[in-house]
N, CA, C and O atoms as a Tinker XYZ file with bonds, in Angstrom:
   204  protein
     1  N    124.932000   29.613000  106.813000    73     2
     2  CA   124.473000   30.528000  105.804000    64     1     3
     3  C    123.651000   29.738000  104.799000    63     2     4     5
     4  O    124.229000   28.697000  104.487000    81     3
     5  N    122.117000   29.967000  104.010000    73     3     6
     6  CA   121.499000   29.262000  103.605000    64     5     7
     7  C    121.505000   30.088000  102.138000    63     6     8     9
     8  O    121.630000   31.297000  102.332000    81     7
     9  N    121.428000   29.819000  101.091000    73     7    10
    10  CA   120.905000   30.154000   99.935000    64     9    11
    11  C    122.003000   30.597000   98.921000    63    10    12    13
    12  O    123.037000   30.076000   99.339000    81    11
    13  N    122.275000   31.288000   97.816000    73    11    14
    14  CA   123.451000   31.745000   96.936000    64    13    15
    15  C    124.194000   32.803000   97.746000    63    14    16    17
    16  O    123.491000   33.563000   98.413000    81    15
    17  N    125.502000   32.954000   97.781000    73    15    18
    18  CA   126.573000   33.320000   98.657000    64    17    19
    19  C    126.412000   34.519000   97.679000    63    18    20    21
    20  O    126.545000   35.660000   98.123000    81    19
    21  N    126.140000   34.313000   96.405000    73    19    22
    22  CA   126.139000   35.870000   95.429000    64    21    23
    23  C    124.972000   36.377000   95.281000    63    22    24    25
    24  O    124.668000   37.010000   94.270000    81    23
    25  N    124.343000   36.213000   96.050000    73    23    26
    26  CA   123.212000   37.125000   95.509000    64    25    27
    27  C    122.914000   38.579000   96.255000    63    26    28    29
    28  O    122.127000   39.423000   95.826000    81    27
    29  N    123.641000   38.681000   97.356000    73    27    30
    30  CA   123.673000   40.086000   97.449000    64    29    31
    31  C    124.895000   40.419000   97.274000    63    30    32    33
    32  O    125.775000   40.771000   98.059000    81    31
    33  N    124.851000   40.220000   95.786000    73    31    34
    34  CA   125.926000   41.341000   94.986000    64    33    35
    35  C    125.648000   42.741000   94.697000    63    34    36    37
    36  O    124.518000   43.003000   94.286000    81    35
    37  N    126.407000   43.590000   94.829000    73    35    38
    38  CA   125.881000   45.102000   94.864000    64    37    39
    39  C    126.319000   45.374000   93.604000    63    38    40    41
    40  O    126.090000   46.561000   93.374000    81    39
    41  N    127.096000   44.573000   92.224000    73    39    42
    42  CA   127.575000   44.784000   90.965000    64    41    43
    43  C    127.005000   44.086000   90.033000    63    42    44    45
    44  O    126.302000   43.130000   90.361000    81    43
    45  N    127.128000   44.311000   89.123000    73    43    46
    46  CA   127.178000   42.999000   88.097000    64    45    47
    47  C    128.034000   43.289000   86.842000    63    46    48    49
    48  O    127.999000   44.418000   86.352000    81    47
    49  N    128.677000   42.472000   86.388000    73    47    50
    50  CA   129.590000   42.314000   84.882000    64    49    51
    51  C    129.613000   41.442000   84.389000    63    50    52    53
    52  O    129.503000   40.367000   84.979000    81    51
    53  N    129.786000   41.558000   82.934000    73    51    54
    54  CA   129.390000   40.652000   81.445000    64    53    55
    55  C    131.490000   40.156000   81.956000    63    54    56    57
    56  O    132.494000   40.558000   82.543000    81    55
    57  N    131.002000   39.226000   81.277000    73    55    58
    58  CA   132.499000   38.240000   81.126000    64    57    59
    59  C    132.916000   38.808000   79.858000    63    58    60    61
    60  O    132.083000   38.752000   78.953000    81    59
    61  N    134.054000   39.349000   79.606000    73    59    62
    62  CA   135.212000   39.661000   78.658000    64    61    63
    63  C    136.435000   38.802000   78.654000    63    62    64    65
    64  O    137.442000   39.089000   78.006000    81    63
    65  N    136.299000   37.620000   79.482000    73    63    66
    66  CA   137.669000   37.079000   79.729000    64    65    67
    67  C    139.176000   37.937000   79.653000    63    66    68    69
    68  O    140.339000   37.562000   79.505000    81    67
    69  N    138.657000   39.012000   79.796000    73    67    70
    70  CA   139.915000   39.893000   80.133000    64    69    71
    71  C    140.431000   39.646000   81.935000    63    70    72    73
    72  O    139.573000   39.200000   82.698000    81    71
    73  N    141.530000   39.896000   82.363000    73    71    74
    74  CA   142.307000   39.939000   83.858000    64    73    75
    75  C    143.287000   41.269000   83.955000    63    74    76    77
    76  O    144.431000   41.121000   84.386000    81    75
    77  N    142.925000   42.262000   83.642000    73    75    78
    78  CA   143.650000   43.673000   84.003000    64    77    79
    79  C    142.592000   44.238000   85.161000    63    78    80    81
    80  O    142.954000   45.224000   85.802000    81    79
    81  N    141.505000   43.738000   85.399000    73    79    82
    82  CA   140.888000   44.004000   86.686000    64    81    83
    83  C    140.086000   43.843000   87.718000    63    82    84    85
    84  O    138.932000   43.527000   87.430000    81    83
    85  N    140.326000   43.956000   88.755000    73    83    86
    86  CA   139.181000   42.819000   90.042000    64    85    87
    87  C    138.406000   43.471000   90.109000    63    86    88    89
    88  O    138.427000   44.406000   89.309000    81    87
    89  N    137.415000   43.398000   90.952000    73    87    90
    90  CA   136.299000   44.328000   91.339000    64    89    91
    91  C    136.872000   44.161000   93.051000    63    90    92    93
    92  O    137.478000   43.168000   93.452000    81    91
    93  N    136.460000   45.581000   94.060000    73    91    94
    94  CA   136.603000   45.051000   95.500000    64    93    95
    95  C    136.225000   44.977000   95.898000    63    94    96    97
    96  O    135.267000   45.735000   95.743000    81    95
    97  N    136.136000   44.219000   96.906000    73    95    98
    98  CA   134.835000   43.476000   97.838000    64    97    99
    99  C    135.076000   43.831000   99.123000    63    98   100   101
   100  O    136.130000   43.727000   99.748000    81    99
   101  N    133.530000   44.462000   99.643000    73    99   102
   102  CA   133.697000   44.662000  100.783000    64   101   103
   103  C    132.633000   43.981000  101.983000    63   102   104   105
   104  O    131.532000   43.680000  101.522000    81   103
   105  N    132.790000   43.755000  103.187000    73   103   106
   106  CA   132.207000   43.068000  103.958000    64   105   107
   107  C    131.320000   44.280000  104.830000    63   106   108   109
   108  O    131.710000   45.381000  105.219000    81   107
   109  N    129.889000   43.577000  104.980000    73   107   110
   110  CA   129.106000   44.823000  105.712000    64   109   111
   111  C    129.026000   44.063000  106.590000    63   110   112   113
   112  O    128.738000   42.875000  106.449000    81   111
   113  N    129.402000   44.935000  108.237000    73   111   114
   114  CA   130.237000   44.063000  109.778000    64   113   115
   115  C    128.605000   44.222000  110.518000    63   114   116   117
   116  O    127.771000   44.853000  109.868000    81   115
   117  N    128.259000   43.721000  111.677000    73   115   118
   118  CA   127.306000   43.495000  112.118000    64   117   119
   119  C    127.196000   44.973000  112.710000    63   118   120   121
   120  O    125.989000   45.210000  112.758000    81   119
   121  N    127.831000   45.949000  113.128000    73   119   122
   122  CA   127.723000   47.189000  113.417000    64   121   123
   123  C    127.763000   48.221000  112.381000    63   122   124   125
   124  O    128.209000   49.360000  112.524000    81   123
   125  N    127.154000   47.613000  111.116000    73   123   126
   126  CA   127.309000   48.706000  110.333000    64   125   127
   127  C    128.507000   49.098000  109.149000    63   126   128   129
   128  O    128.437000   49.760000  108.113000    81   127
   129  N    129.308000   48.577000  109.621000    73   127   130
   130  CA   130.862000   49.565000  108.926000    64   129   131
   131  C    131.133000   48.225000  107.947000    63   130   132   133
   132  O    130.959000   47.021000  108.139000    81   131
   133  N    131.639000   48.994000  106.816000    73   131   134
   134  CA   132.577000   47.839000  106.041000    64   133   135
   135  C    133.626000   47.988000  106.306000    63   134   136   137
   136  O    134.084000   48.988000  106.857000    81   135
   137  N    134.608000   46.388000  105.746000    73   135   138
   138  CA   135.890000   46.219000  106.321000    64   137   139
   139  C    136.182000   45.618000  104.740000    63   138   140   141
   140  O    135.390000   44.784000  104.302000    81   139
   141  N    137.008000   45.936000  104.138000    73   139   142
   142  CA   137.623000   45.864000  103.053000    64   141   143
   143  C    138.192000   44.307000  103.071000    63   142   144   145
   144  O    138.972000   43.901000  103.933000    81   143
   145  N    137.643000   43.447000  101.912000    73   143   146
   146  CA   138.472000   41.616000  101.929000    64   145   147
   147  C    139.450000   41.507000  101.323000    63   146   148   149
   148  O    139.293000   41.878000  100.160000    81   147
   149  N    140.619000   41.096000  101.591000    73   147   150
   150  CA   141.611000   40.949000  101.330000    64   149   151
   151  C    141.557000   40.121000  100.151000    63   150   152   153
   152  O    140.934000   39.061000  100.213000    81   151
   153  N    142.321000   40.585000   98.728000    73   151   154
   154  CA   142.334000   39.444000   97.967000    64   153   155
   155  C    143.447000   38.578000   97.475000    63   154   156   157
   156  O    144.502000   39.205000   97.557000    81   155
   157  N    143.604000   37.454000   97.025000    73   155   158
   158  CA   144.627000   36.575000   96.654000    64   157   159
   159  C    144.497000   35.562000   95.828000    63   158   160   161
   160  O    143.724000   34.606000   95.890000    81   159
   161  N    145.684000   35.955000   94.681000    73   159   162
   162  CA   145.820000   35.342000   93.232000    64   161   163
   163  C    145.849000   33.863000   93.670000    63   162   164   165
   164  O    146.560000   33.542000   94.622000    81   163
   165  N    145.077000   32.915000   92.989000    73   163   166
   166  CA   144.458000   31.771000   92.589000    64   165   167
   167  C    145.915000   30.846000   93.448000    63   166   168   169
   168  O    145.864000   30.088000   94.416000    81   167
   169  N    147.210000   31.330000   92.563000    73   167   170
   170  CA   148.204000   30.421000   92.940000    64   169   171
   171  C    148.829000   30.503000   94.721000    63   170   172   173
   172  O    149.813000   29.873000   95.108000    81   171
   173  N    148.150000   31.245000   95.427000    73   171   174
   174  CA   148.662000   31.502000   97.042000    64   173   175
   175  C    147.745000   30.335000   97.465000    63   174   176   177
   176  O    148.205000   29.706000   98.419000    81   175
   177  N    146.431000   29.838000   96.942000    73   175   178
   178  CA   145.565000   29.571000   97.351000    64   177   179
   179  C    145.914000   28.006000   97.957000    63   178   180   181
   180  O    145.467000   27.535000   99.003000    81   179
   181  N    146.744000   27.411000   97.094000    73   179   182
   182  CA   146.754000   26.185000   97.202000    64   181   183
   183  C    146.347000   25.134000   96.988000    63   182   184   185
   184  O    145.908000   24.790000   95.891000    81   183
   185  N    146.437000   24.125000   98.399000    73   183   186
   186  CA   145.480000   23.500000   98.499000    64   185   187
   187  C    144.028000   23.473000   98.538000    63   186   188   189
   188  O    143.288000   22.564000   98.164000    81   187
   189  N    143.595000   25.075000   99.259000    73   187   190
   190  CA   142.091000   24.826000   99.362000    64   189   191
   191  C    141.316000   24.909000   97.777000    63   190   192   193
   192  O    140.090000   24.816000   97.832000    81   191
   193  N    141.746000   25.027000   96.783000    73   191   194
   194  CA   141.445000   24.580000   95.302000    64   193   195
   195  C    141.558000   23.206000   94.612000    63   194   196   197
   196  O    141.181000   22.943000   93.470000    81   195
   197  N    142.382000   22.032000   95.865000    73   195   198
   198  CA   142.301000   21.104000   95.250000    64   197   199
   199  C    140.974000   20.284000   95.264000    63   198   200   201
   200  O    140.223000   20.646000   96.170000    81   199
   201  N    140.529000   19.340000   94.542000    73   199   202
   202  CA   139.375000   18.433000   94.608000    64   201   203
   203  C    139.287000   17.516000   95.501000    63   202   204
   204  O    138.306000   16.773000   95.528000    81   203
């Protein structure tokens, strides 16, 4: 995959540093259909956050 991973964002929002809400993300599948991404709080994550 070449270029910003966000730029086909279909949203946009100002930072409030508020956390009462996600936005959901959905995946558009090579046939068309979206498939809803599963999400998970920072601390499930683990290791793949370490440096």
């Amino acid at each position: 995959m070449s270029g910003d991973i966000g730029a086909k964002a279909t949203c946009s929002f100002s930072e409030d540093f508020s956390n009462y809400w996600t936005a959901v993300m959905y995946f558009n599948t090579r046939n068309g259909t979206y498939k809803h991404v599963p999400q998970y709080p920072n601390a499930l994550l683990g290791p793949l956050l370490a440096d």
